[in-house]
N, C-alpha and C positions, 0 to 999 in steps of 0.2 A: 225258375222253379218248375219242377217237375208235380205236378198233383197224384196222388196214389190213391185218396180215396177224400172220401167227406163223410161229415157225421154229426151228429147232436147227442151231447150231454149235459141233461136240463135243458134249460133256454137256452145254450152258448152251443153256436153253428161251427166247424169245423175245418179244417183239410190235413189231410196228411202230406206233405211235403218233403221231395229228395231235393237237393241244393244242385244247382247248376254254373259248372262257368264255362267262359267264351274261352278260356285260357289252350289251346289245343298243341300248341308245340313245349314242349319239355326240353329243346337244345339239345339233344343227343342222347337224354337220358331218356331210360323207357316211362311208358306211360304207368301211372300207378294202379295199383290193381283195383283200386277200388273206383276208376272212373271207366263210365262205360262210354265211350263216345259217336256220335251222333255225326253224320255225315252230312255236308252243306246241302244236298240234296234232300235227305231225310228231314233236316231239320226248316227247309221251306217248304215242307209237306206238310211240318208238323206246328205250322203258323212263324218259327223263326226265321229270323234273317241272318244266321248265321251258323257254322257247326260250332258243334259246343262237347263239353263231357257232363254227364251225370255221375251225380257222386254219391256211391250207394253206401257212405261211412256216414253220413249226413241228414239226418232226418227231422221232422219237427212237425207237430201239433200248433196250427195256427189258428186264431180266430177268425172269422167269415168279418173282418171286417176290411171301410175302405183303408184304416192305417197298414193293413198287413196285404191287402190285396185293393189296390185304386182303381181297378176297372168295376166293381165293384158294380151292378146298377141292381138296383131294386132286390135286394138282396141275391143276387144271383149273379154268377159270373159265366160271361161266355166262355167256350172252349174253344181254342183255336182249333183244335183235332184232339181225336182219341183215339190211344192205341193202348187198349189194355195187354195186348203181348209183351209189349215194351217194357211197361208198368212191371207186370212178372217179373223178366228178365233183371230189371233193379234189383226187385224184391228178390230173387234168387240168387244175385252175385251177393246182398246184404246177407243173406245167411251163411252163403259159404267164409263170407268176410269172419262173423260170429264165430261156426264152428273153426276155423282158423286162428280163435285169438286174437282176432284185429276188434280193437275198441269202435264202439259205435258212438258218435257224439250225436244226445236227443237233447231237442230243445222242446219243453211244453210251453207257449206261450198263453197254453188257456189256464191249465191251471200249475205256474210255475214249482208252488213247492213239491210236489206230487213226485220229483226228480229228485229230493235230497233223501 
């Protein structure tokens, strides 16, 4: 997972979340527009061990807890690195997805009905 931001509403601690996979070859088909991909270099820069895509169709409201995040210590989660340019550029490909038409799938797992 990719972090974008954190937050508090009421007593329930936060993260914003873009979904991530290691999946990087597509067999000959191009790469989908909504992943931005991450170069094995970048991505041992960026605490990975691996390249990966970011999926900016992807997004989700999770709780600061250890079920949703197990590194988890004392309420706070290390950061392997930050790049909030990056972060942007998600956030910039998610809107051109938006104005394009392309559906966004949100998960709230804090507060689930808030979605229907």
């Amino acid at each position: 997972m990719l972090c974008a931001a954190t937050g508090r509403e009421g007593n329930t601690r936060f993260a914003i979340v873009f979904y991530t996979t290691s999946q990087i070859d597509f067999q000959g088909s191009r790469r989908p527009r909504q992943y931005l991909f991450v170069n094995k270099a970048r991505a041992l820069e960026l605490g990975q061990k691996a390249a990966f895509h970011v999926d900016a169709s992807r997004i989700a409201r999770l709780p600061l807890t250890t079920n949703y995040f197990p590194e988890l210590v004392q309420s706070a989660i290390q950061a392997a690195a930050r790049d909030p340019d990056f972060v942007n550029k998600v956030e910039g490909r998610m809107r051109e997805l938006i104005a394009a038409g392309f559906e966004i799938t949100k998960v709230d797992a804090v507060f689930p009905s808030r979605l229907d």
